[in-house]
DOTITI-782235 format. One line per 8 residues: number of its first residue (from 1); their letters; for each residue x negated, z negated, y of C-alpha. Coordinates in steps of 0.001 Angstrom, whole numbers, plus 500000, padded with zeros to 6 digits. Layout:
BEGIN
NUM) A) X,Z,Y  ...
***
This chain:
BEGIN
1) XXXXXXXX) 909486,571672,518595  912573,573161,520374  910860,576991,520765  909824,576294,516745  913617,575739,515476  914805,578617,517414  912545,580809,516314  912693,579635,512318
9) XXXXXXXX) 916671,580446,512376  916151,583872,513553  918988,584093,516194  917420,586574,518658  918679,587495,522308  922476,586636,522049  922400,584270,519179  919217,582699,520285
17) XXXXXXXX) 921818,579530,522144  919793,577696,524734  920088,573749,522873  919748,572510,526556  923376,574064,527917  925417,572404,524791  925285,568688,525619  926433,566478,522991
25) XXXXXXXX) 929886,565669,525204  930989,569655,525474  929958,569729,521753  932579,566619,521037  935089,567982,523201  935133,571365,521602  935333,569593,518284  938119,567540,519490
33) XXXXXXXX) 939992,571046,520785  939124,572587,517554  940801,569558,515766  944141,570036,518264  944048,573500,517302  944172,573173,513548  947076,570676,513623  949204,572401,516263
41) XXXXXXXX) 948864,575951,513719  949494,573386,510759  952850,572677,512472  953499,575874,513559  953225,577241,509703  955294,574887,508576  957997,575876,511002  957478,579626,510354
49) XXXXXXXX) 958606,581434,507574  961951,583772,505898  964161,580448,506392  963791,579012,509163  963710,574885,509488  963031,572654,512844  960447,570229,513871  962953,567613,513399
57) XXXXXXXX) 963745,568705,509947  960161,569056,508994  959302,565687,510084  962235,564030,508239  961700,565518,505067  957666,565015,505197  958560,561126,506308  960851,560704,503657
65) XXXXXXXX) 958520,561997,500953  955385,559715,501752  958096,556948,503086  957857,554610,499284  960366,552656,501119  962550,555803,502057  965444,557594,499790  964758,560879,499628
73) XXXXXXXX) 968582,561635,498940  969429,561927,502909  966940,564907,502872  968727,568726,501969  967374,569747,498982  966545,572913,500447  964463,571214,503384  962680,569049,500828
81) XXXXXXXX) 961939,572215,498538  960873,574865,501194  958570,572154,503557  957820,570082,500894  957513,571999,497743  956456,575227,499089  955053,575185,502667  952856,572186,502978
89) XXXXXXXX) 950881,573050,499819  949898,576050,501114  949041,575104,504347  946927,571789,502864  945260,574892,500477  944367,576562,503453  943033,573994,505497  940602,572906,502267
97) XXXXXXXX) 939755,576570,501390  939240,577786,504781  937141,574687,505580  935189,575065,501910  934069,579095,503181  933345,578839,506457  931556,575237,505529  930127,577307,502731
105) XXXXXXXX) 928850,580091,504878  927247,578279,507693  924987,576359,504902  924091,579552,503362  923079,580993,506611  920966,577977,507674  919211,577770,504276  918299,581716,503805
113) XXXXXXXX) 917976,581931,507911  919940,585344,507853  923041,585732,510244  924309,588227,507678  925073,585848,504754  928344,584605,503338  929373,582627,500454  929558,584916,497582
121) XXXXXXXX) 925927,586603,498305  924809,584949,494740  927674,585978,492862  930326,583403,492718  933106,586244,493732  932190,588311,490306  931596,585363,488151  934890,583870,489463
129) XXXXXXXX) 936680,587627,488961  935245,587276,485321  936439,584189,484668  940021,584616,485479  940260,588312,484244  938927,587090,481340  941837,584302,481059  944453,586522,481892
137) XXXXXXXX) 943342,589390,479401  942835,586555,476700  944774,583398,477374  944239,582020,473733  940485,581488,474791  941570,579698,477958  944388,577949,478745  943705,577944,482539
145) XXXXXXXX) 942764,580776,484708  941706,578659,487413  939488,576645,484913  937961,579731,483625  937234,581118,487268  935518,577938,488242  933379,578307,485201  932334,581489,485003
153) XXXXXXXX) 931802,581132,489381  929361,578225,488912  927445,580405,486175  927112,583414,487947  925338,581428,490616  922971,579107,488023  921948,582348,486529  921081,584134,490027
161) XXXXXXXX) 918952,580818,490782  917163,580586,487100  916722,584472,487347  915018,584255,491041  913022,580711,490494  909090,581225,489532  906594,578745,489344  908995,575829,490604
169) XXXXXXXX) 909583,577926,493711  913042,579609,494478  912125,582339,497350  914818,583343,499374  914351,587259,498986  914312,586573,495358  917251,584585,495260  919458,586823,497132
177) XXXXXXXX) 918494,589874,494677  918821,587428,491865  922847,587051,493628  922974,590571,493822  921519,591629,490408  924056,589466,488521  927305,589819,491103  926955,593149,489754
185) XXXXXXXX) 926722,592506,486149  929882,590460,486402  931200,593132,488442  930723,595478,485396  932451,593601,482985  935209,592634,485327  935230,596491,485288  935691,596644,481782
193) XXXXXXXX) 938332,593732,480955  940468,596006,483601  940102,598836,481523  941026,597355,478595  943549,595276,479071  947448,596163,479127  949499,597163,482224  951287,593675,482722
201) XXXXXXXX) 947662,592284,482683  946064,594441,484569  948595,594408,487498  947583,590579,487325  943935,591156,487390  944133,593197,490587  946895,590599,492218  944323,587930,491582
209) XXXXXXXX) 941717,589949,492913  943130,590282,496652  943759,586705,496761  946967,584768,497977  948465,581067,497814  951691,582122,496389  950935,580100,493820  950149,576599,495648
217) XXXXXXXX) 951052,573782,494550  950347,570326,494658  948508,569869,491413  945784,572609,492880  945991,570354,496749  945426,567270,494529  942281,568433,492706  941105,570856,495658
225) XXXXXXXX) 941421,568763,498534  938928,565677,497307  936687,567923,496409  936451,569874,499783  936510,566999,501274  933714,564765,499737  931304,568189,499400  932039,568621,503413
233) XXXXXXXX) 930691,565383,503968  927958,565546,501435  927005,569186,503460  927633,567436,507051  924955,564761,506348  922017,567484,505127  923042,569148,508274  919847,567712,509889
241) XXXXXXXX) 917986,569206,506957  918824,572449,507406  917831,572112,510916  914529,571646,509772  914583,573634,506964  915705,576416,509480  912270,576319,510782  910514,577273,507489
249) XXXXXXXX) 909332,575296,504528  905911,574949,505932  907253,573219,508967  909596,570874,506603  906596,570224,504323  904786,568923,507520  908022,566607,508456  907931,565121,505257
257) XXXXXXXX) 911255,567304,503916  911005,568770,500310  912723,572102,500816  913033,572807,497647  914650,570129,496591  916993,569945,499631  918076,573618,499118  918898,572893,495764
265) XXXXXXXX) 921326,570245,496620  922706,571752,499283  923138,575474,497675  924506,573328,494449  926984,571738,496791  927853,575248,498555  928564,576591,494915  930650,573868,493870
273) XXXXXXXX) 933374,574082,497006  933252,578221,497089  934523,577802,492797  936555,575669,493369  938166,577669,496508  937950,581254,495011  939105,579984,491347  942265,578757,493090
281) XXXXXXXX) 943327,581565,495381  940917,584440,494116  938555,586368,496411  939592,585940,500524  936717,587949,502297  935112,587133,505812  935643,583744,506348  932167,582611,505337
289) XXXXXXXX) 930453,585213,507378  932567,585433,510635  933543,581975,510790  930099,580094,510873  929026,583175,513596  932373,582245,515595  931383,578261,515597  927319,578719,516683
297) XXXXXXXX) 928400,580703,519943  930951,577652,520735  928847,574748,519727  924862,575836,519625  922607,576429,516258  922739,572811,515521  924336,572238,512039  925331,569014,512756
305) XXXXXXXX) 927827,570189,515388  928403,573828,513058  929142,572609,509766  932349,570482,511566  933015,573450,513981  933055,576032,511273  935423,573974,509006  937698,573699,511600
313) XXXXXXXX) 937737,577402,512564  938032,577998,509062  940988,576198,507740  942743,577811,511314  941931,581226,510427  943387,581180,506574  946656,579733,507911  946733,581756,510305
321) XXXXXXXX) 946008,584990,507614  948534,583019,505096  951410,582664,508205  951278,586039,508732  950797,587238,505297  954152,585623,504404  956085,586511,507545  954784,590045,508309
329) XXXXXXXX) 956940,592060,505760  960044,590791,503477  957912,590756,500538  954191,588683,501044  951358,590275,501490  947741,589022,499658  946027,587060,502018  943000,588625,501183
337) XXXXXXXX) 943981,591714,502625  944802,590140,505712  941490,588515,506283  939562,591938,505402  942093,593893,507815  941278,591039,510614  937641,590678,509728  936198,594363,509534
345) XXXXXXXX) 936398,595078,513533  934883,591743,514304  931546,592939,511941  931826,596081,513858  931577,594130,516972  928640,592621,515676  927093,595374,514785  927735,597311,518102
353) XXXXXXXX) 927583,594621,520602  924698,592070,518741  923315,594593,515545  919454,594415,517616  920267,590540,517889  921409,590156,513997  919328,592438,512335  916181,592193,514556
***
């Protein structure tokens, strides 16, 4: 059963992880350090930034806030604003984005059984780019840009699977063409909304496009953060599924898994948290394609131990990205540059170091 798993998730040579070496108490303890991690770079953000503010002051002005039975009067109004009002959003964003990709990412991989796969292979990214240039070109159709990404996201990915589904089967090949076929539709008419819309809109278009949480707040934490949270753990308990569905459908058939049915949920669940992400801060490349990589050589192929691992890694990475996209330069930088400047030599890595191990 062991040799049949590892060869149905097609991880050759390098990423081929002997199960054996990861016992389940290194697998909790890296958890545990990944967990350390994320809150000590939480902190860390919060303290980092144009004005600087201490530990002390940070904790204060968060305690006082959540305190009911606290006055929020002792706090400086400019603490309160710049931890409260500005920082913390951001970094809650992009702990519940980060975690949504990478989470995102590692399901896709397991379920298609390709290394090379990442959130917006069925067209989510374009549909989403559609969406919100569509609400920013023509506001009086939609009175939310994030509402309109979300929609047009989720769309783009029900008409790759209706396009790629024949005779109550969804293959994977199919599917992913189906992803690419209408990513680039979308594309097209993203294309064309850019070309005819006006210069303030346009320069909006393309600021949306590269991604950012300059505009975080706690209205988007509020409705972004349950959502992340209860699709994580909705994802986290298939994660034995997609173990066996790694192996093939044949093999799940014969352990009494419907894989069609159990890709459906779990690729409808995928979809949901990658809208939701990329209709609140636009298109951040490579953390659903390096980050699920990064967690399966710490932990082992088991999804049970990725899923948590990637999220983790994740939600580190993009505050990481958004720290230094906001502190590199007096004026901030789109985080989705950041994250494509970062990510590009680690798929060149891949490619040198692994490309016979991720390609065959």
């Amino acid at each position: 059963m062991l040799e049949v798993f590892r060869k149905g998730f097609q991880l050759k040579d390098e990423y081929k992880v002997n199960l054996e070496a990861f016992s389940d108490t290194r697998k909790y303890g890296i958890l545990f350090i990944f967990f350390l991690s994320l809150v000590l770079c939480a902190v860390l953000a919060m303290l980092m930034g144009a004005y600087d503010v201490s530990f002390t002051n940070v904790y204060a002005t968060i305690f006082a806030n959540i305190n009911p039975y606290q006055d929020i009067s002792g706090v400086s109004k400019l603490h309160n604003t710049i931890i409260w009002n500005i920082r913390l959003p951001r970094v809650l964003l992009a702990i519940a984005v980060g975690a949504a990709l990478a989470t995102s990412g590692a399901v896709f991989q397991g379920c298609f059984k390709n290394p090379l796969v990442e959130p917006y292979i069925l067209g989510v990214s374009s549909g989403a780019a559609f969406g919100a240039a569509l609400g920013i070109v023509y506001p009086e159709i939609f009175s939310s840009v994030q509402v309109a990404a979300f929609i047009f996201g989720s769309i783009a990915v029900l008409a790759a699977y209706m396009l790629a589904r024949t005779r109550g089967q969804t293959p994977v090949v199919t599917l992913i063409l189906g992803g690419i076929i209408i990513g680039s539709i979308f594309s097209a008419l993203v294309s064309l909304l850019k070309y005819t819309a006006d210069d303030s809109a346009l320069r909006e278009i393309v600021f949306w496009l590269m991604g950012g949480f300059y505009y975080a707040t706690w209205n988007d934490v509020m409705i972004t953060v349950p959502i992340v949270f209860v699709s994580f753990l909705i994802m986290w308990m298939y994660a034995w599924k997609l173990n066996i569905l790694s192996m093939g459908d044949e093999e799940a058939k014969a352990l009494g898994v419907n894989p069609e049915r159990s890709k459906f949920i779990i690729i409808s669940i995928a979809t949901l948290v990658t809208a939701i992400a990329v209709s609140v801060v636009g298109i951040v490349a490579w953390v659903g394609l390096m980050m699920p990589h990064a967690a399966r050589m710490t932990v082992g192929p088991d999804n049970r131990f990725v899923i948590p691992s990637a999220a983790m890694l994740g939600s580190i990475y993009l505050i990481v990205c958004d720290t230094m996209a906001r502190t590199l330069t007096t004026s901030e930088i789109p985080v989705g540059i950041i994250t494509s400047i970062l990510g590009a030599p680690y798929l060149c890595y891949l490619l040198r170091n692994k490309g016979r191990s991720l390609l065959g």
